[in-house]
KOLBAGU-323212 format. One record per residue (C-alpha): z, y, x; residue number from 1. Coordinates in Angstrom, 3 decimals. Each point is the difference from the previous one (the first is absolute). Layout:
@zz->Z, yy->Y, xx->X, k->NUM .
...
//
This chain:
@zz->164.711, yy->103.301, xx->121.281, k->1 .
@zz->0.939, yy->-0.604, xx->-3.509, k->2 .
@zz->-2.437, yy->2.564, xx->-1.492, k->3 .
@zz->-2.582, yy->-2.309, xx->1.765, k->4 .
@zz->1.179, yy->-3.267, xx->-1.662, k->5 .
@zz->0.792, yy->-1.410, xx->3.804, k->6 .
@zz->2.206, yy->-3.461, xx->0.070, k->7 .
@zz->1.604, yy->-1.483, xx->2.667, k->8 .
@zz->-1.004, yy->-3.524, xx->0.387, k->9 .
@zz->2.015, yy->-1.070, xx->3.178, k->10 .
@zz->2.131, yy->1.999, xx->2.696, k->11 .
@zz->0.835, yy->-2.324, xx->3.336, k->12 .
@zz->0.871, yy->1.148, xx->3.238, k->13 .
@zz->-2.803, yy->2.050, xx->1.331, k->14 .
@zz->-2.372, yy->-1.336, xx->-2.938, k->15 .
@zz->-0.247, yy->1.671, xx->-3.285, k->16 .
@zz->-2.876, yy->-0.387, xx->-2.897, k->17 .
@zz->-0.598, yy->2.425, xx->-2.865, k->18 .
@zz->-2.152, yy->-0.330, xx->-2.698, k->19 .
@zz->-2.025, yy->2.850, xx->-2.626, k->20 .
@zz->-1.874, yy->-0.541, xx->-2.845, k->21 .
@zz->-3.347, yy->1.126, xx->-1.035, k->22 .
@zz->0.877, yy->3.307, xx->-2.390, k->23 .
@zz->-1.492, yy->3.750, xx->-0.179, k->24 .
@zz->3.196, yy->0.970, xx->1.852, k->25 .
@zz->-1.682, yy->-1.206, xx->3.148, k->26 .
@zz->-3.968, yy->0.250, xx->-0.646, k->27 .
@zz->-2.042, yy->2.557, xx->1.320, k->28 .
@zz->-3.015, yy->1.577, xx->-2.089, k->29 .
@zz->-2.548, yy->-3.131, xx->0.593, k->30 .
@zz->2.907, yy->-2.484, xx->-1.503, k->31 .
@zz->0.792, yy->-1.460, xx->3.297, k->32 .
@zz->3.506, yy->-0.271, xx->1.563, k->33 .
@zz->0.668, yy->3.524, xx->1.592, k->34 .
@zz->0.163, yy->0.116, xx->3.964, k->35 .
@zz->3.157, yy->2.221, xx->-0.474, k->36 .
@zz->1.584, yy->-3.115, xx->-1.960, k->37 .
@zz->-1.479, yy->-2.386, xx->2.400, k->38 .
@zz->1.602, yy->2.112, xx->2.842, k->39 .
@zz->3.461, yy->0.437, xx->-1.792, k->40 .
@zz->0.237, yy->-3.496, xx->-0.582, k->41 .
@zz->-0.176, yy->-1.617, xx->3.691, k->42 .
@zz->1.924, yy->3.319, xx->1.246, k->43 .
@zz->2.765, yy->-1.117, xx->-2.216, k->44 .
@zz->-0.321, yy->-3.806, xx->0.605, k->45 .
@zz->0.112, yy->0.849, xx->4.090, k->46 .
@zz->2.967, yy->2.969, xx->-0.249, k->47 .
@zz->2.031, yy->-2.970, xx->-2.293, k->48 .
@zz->-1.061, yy->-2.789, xx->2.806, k->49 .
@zz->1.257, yy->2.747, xx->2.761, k->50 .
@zz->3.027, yy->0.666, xx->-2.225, k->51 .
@zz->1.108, yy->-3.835, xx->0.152, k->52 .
@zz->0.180, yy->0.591, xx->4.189, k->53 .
@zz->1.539, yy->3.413, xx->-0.167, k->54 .
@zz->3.444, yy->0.476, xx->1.553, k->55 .
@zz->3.392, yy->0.130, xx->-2.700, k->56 .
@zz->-0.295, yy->3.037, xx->-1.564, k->57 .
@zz->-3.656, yy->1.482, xx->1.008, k->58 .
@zz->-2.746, yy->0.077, xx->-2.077, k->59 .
@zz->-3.823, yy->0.734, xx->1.421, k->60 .
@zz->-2.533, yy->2.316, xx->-0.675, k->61 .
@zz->-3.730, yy->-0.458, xx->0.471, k->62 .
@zz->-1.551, yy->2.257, xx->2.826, k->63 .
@zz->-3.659, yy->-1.218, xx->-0.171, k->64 .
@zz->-1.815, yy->-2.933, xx->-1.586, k->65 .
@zz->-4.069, yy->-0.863, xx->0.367, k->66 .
@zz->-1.227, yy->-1.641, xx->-2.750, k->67 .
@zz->-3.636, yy->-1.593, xx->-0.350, k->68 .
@zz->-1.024, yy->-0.638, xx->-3.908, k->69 .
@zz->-2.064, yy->-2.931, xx->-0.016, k->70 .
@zz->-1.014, yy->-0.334, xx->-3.023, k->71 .
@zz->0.087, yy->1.408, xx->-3.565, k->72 .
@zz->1.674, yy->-1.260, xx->-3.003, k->73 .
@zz->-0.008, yy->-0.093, xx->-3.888, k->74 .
@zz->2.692, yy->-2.436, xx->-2.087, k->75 .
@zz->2.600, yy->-2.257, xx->1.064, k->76 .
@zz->2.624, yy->1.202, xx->2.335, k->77 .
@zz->0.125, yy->0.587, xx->3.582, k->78 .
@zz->3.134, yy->-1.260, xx->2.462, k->79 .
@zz->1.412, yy->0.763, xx->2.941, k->80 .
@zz->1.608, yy->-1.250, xx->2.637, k->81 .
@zz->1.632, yy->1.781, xx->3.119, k->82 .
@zz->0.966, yy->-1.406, xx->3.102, k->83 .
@zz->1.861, yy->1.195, xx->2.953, k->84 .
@zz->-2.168, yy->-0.169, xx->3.421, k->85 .
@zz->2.921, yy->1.833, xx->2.426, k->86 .
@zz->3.020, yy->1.147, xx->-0.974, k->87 .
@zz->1.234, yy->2.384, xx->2.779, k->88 .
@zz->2.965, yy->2.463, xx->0.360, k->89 .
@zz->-2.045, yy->3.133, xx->-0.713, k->90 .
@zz->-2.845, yy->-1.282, xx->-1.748, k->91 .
@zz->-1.106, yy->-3.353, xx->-2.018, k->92 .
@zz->-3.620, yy->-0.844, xx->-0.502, k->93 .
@zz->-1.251, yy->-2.035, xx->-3.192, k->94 .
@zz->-2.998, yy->-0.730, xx->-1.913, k->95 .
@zz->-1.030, yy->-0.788, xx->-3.178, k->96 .
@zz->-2.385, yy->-2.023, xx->-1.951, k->97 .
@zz->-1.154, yy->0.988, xx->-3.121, k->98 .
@zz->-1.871, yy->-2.825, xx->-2.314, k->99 .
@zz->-1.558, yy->-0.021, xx->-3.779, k->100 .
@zz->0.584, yy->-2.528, xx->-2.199, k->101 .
@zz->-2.518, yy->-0.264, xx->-3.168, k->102 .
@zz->0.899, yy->-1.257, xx->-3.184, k->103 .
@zz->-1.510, yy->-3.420, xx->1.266, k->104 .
@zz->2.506, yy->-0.284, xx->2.875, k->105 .
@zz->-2.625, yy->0.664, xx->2.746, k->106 .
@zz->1.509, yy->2.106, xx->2.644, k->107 .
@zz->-2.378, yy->2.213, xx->2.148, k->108 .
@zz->1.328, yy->2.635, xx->3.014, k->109 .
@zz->0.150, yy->3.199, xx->-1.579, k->110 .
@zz->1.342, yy->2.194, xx->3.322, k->111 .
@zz->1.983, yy->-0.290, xx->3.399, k->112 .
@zz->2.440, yy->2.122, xx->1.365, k->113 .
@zz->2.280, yy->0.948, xx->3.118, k->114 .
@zz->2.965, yy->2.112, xx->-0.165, k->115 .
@zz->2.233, yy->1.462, xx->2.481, k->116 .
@zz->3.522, yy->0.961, xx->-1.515, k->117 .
@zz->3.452, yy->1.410, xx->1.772, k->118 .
@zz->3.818, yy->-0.484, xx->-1.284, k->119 .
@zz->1.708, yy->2.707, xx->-1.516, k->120 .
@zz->3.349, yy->0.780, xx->-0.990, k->121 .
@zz->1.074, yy->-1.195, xx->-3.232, k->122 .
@zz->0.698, yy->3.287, xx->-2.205, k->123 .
@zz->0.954, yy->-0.851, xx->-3.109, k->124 .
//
């Protein structure tokens, strides 16, 4: 994520919130924030919020996410923030809310996500 400029503002159990700037990097060809970027920014928030509940040693792969863009943006930055809904022994289910701040400070819902991740083994 650091090709895409992505910080991490705060990591708490089962709770974490990223945050990526406006930059061509992540545009698409009207100037807006690319759905792609939009997308790879809540998957990561919810996989790091899943990754807080994993078991010692496991880390967790996505196997589907549903995303609804709700609106487009131009400027600022956009944040998210991943939460944990159910963290089971085979699966955990999060989701993610992804919000645009302008240069102003006004925040505006930018897209919505749910996410559905397992545990892994650790390889590495």
């Amino acid at each position: 994520m650091q090709h895409l400029g992505v910080r991490l503002l705060s990591a708490t159990a089962g709770r974490v919130e990223l945050a990526m700037a406006y930059s061509d990097k992540v545009t698409q060809q009207q100037g807006g924030f690319h759905g792609g970027a939009i997308g790879a920014l809540a998957d990561i928030a919810g996989g790091y919020a899943a990754l807080t509940v994993a078991p010692q040693g496991m880390e967790v792969v996505t196997i589907e996410y549903k995303i609804n863009f709700l609106n487009s943006f131009q400027g600022g930055e956009i944040r998210a923030t991943g939460q944990v809904v159910k963290a089971g022994k085979r699966i955990i289910v999060t989701s993610a809310e992804v919000v645009h701040t302008d240069a102003k400070g006004q925040q505006s819902p930018c897209a919505v996500m749910q996410q559905t991740l397992t545990p892994v083994p650790q390889t590495y």
